[in-house]
N, CA, C and O of each residue as an XYZ file, in Angstrom:
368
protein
N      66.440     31.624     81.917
C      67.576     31.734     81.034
C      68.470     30.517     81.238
O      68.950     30.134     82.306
N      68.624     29.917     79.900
C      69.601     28.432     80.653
C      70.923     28.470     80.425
O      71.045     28.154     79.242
N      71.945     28.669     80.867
C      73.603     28.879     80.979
C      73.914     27.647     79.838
O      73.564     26.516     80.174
N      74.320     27.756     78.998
C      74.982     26.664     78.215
C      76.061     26.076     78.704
O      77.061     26.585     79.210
N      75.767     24.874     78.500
C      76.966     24.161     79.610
C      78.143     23.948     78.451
O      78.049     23.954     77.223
N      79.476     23.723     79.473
C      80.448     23.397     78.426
C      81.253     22.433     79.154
O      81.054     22.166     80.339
N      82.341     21.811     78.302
C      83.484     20.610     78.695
C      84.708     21.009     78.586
O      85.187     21.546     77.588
N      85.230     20.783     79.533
C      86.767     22.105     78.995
C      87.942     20.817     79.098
O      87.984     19.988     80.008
N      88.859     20.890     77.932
C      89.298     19.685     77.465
C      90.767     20.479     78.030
O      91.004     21.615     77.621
N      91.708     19.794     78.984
C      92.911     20.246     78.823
C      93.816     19.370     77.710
O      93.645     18.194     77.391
N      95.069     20.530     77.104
C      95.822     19.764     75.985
C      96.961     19.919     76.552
O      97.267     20.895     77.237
N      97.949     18.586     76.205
C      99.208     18.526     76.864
C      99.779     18.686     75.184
O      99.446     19.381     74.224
N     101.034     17.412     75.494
C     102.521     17.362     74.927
C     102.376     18.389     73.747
O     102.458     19.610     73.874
N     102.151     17.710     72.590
C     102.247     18.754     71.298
C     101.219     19.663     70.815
O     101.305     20.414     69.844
N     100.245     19.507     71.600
C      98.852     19.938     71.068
C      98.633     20.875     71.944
O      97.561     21.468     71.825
N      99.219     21.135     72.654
C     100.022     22.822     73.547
C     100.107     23.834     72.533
O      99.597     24.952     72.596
N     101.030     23.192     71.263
C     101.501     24.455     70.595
C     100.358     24.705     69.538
O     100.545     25.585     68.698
N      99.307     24.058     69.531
C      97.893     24.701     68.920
C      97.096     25.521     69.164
O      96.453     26.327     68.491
N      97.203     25.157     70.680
C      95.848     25.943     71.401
C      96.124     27.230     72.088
O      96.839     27.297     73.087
N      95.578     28.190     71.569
C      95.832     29.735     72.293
C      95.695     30.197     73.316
O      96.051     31.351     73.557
N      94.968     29.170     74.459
C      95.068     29.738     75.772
C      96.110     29.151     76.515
O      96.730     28.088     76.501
N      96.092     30.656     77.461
C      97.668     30.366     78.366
C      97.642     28.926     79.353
O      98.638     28.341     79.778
N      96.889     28.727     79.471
C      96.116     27.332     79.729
C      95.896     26.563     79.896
O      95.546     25.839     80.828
N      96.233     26.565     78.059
C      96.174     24.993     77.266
C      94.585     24.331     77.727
O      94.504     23.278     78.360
N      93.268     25.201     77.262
C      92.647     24.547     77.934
C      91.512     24.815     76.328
O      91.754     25.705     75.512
N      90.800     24.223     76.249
C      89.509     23.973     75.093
C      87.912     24.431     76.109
O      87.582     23.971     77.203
N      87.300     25.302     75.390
C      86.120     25.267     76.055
C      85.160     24.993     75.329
O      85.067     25.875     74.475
N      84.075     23.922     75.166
C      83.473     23.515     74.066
C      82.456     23.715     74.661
O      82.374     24.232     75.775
N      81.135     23.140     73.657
C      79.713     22.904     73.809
C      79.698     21.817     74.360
O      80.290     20.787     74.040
N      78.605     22.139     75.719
C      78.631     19.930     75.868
C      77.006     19.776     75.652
O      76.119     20.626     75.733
N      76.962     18.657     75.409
C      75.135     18.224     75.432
C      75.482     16.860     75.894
O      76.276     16.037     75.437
N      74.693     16.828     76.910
C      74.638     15.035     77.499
C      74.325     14.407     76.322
O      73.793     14.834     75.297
N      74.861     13.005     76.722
C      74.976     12.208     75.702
C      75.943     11.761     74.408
O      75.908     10.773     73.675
N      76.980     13.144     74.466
C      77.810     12.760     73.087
C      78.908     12.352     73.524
O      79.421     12.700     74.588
N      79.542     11.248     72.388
C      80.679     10.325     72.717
C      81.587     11.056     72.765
O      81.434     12.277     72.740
N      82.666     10.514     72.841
C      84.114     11.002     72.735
C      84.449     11.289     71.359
O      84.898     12.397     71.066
N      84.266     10.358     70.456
C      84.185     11.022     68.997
C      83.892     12.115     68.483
O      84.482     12.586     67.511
N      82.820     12.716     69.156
C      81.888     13.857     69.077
C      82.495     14.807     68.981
O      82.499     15.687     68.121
N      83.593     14.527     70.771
C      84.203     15.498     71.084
C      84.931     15.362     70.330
O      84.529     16.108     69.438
N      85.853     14.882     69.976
C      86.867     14.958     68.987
C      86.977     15.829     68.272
O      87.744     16.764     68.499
N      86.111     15.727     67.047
C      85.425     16.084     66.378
C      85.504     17.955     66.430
O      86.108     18.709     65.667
N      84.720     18.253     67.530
C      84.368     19.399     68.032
C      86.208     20.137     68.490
O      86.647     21.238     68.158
N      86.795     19.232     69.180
C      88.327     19.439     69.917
C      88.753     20.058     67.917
O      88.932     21.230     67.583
N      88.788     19.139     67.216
C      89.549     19.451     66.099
C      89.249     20.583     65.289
O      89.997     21.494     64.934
N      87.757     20.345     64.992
C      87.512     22.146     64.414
C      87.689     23.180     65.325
O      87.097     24.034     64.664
N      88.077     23.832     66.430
C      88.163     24.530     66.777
C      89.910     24.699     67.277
O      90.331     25.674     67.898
N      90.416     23.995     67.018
C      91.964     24.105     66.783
C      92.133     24.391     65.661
O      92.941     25.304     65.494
N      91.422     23.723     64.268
C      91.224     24.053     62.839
C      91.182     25.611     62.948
O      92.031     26.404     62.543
N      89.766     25.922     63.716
C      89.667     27.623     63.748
C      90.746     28.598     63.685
O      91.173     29.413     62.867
N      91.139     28.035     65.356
C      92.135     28.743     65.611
C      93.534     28.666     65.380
O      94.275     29.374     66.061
N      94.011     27.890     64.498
C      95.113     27.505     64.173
C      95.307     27.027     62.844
O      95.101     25.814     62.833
N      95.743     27.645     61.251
C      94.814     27.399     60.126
C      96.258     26.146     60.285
O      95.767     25.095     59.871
N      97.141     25.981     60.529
C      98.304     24.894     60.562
C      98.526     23.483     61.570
O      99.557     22.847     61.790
N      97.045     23.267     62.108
C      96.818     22.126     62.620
C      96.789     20.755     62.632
O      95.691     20.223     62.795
N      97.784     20.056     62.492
C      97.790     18.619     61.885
C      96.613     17.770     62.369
O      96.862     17.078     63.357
N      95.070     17.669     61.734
C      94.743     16.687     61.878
C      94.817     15.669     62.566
O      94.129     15.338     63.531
N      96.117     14.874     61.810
C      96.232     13.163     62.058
C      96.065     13.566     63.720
O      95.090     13.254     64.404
N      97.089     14.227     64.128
C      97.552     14.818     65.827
C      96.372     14.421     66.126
O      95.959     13.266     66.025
N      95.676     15.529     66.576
C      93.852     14.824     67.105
C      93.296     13.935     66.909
O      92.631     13.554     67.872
N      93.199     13.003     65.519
C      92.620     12.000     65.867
C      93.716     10.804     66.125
O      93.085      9.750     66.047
N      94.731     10.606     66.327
C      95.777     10.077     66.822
C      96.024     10.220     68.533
O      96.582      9.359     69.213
N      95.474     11.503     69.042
C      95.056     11.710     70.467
C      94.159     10.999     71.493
O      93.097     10.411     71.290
N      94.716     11.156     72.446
C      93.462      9.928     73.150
C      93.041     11.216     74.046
O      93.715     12.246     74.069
N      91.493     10.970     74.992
C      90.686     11.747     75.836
C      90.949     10.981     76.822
O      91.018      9.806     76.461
N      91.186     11.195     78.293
C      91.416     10.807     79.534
C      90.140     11.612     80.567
O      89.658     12.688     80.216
N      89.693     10.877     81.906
C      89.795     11.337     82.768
C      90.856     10.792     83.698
O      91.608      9.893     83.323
N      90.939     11.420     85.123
C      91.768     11.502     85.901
C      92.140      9.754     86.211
O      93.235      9.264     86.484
N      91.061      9.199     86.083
C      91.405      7.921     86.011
C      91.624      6.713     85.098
O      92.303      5.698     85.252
N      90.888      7.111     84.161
C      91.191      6.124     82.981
C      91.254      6.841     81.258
O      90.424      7.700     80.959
N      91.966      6.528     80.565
C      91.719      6.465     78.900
C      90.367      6.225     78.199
O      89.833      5.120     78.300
N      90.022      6.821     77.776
C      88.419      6.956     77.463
C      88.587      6.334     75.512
O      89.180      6.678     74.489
N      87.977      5.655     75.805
C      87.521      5.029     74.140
C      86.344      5.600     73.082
O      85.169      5.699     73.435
N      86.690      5.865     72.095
C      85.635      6.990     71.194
C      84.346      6.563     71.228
O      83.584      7.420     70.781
N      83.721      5.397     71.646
C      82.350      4.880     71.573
C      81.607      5.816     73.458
O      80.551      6.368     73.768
N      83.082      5.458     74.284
C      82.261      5.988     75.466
C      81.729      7.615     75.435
O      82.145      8.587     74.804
N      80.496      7.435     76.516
C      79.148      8.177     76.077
C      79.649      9.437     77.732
O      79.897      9.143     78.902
N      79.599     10.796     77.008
C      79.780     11.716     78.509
C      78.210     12.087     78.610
O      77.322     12.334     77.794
N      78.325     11.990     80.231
C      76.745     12.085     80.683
C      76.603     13.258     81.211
O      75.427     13.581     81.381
N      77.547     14.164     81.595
C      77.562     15.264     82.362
C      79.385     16.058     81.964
O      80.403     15.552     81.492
N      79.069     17.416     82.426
C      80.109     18.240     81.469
C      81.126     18.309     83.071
O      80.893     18.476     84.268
N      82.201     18.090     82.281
C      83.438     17.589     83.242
C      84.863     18.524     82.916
O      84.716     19.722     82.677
N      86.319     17.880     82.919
C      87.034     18.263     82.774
C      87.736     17.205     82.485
O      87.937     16.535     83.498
N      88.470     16.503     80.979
C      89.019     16.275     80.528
C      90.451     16.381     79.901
O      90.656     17.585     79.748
N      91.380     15.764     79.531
C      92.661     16.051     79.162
C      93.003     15.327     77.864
O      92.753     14.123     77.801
N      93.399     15.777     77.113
C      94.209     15.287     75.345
C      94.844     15.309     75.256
O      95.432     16.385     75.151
N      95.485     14.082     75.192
C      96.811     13.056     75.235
C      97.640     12.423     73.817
O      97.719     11.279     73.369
N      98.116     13.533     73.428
C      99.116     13.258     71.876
C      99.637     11.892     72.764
O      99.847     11.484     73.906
N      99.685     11.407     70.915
C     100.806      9.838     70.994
C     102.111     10.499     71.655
O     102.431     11.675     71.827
N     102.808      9.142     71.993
C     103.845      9.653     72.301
C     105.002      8.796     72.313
O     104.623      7.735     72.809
N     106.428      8.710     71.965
C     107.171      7.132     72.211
C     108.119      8.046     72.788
O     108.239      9.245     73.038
N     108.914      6.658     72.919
C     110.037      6.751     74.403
C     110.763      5.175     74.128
O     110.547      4.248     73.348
N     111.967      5.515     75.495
C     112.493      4.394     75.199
C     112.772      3.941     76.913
O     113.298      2.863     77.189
C-alpha cells in the first residue's frame, strides 16, 4: 500500500485570512519533480476551493521559501518538505 506523500506549505501575512486551518498550513499532493509553479498552481486552487473570495493576483504575487532561501518558480522539489508563502509586502 503506498502512503501518498504530501508538501505542507505554511501561509503567513495575508494569505492567513484564506486558509482554514488553525495552522495556516496547506496540505497538498507532492510528486518528485514538480516546480514551484506547479505548486503554485496547486497552493491556488485549493484556496480557490476553499475560499470562493480568493484574490488570485495574492498567490501568484507570493513567493515559496525554504528556511533558507526564496525559491524561484523554475526551481525543481525533489522530495516532500515543508515550505512557507510569502505575500508581497511594503514597508518603510
Amino acid at each position: 500500500m503506498n502512503k501518498e506523500q504530501v508538501i505542507v506549505v505554511k501561509c503567513y501575512g495575508a494569505l492567513q485570512d484564506y486558509c482554514s486551518t488553525k495552522d495556516y498550513t496547506l496540505m497538498l499532493p507532492f510528486t518528485s519533480g514538480m516546480s514551484i509553479e506547479q505548486l503554485r498552481v496547486l497552493s491556488i486552487k485549493k484556496l480557490n476551493f476553499e475560499q470562493d473570495n480568493f484574490p488570485e493576483g495574492l498567490g501568484v504575487k507570493s513567493a515559496f521559501a525554504t528556511e533558507a532561501a526564496v525559491l524561484n518558480k523554475t526551481d525543481i522539489l525533489l522530495e516532500p518538505q515543508t515550505l512557507s508563502w510569502l505575500p508581497p509586502v511594503c514597508g518603510g
